[in-house]
C-alpha positions as CSV (number, residue, x, y, z in Angstrom):
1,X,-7.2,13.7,1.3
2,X,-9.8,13.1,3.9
3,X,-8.6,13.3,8.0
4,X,-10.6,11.8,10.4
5,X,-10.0,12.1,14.6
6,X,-9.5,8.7,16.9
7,X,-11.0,9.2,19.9
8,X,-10.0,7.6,23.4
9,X,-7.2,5.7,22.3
10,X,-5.4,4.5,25.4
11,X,-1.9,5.7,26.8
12,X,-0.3,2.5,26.3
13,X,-1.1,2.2,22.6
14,X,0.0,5.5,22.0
15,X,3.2,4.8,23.7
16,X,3.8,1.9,21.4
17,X,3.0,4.0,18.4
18,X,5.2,6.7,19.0
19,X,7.7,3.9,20.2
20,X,7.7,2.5,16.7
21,X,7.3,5.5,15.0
22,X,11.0,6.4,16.6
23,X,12.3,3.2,16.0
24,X,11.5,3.5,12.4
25,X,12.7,6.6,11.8
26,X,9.3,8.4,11.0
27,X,6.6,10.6,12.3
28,X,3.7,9.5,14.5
29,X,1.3,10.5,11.6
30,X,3.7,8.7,9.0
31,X,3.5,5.6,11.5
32,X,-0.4,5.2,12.0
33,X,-0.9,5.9,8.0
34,X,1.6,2.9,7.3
35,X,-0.1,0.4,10.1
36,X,-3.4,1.3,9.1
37,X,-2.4,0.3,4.9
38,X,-1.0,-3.0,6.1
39,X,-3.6,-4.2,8.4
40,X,-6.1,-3.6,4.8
41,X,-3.4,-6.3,3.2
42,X,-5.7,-8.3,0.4
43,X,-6.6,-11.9,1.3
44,X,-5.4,-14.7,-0.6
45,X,-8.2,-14.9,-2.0
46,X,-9.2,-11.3,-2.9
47,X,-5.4,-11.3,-3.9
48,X,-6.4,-14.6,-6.5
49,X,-9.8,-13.0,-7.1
50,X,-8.4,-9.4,-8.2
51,X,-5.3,-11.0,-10.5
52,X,-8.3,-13.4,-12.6
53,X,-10.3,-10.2,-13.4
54,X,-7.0,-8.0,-14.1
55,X,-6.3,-10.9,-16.8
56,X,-9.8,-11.2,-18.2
57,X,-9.5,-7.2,-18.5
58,X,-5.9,-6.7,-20.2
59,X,-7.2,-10.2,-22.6
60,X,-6.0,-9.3,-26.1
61,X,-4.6,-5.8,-25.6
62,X,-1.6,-5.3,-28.1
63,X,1.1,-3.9,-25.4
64,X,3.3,-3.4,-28.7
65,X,7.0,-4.3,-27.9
66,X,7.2,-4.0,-24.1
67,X,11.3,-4.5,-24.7
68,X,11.5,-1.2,-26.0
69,X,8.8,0.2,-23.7
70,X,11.0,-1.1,-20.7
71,X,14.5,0.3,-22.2
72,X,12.7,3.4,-23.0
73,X,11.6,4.0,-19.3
74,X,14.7,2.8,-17.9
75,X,16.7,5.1,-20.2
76,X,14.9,8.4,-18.6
């Protein structure tokens, strides 16, 4: 998993970081990795545009009897 160094970041974001990183319940590393994935939160419309070509890809594939496939996972 690539790293990569943030350079200059002000005291007073830091403080906030740690702040929330305390608050919920996790490490400053754990806290920057999660605020980082949700500010990369699809668009609606890259949200719209990535469900059309998931459809046009799974078109026609046979997914058998998805009942049993569904007990079968929950069973394990």
């Amino acid at each position: 998993m690539p790293d990569f160094l943030i350079r200059g970041l002000d005291e007073r974001t830091m403080r906030h970081l740690k702040e929330r990183a305390e608050r919920n319940g996790r490490s400053l590393q754990a806290e920057i990795k999660d605020t980082l994935k949700r500010s990369l939160k699809m668009t609606k419309e890259e949200s719209i545009a990535e469900s059309r070509r998931l459809i046009e890809e799974t078109r026609g594939m046979d997914l058998g009897d998805t009942v049993a496939m569904i007990r079968e996972d929950r069973d394990r």
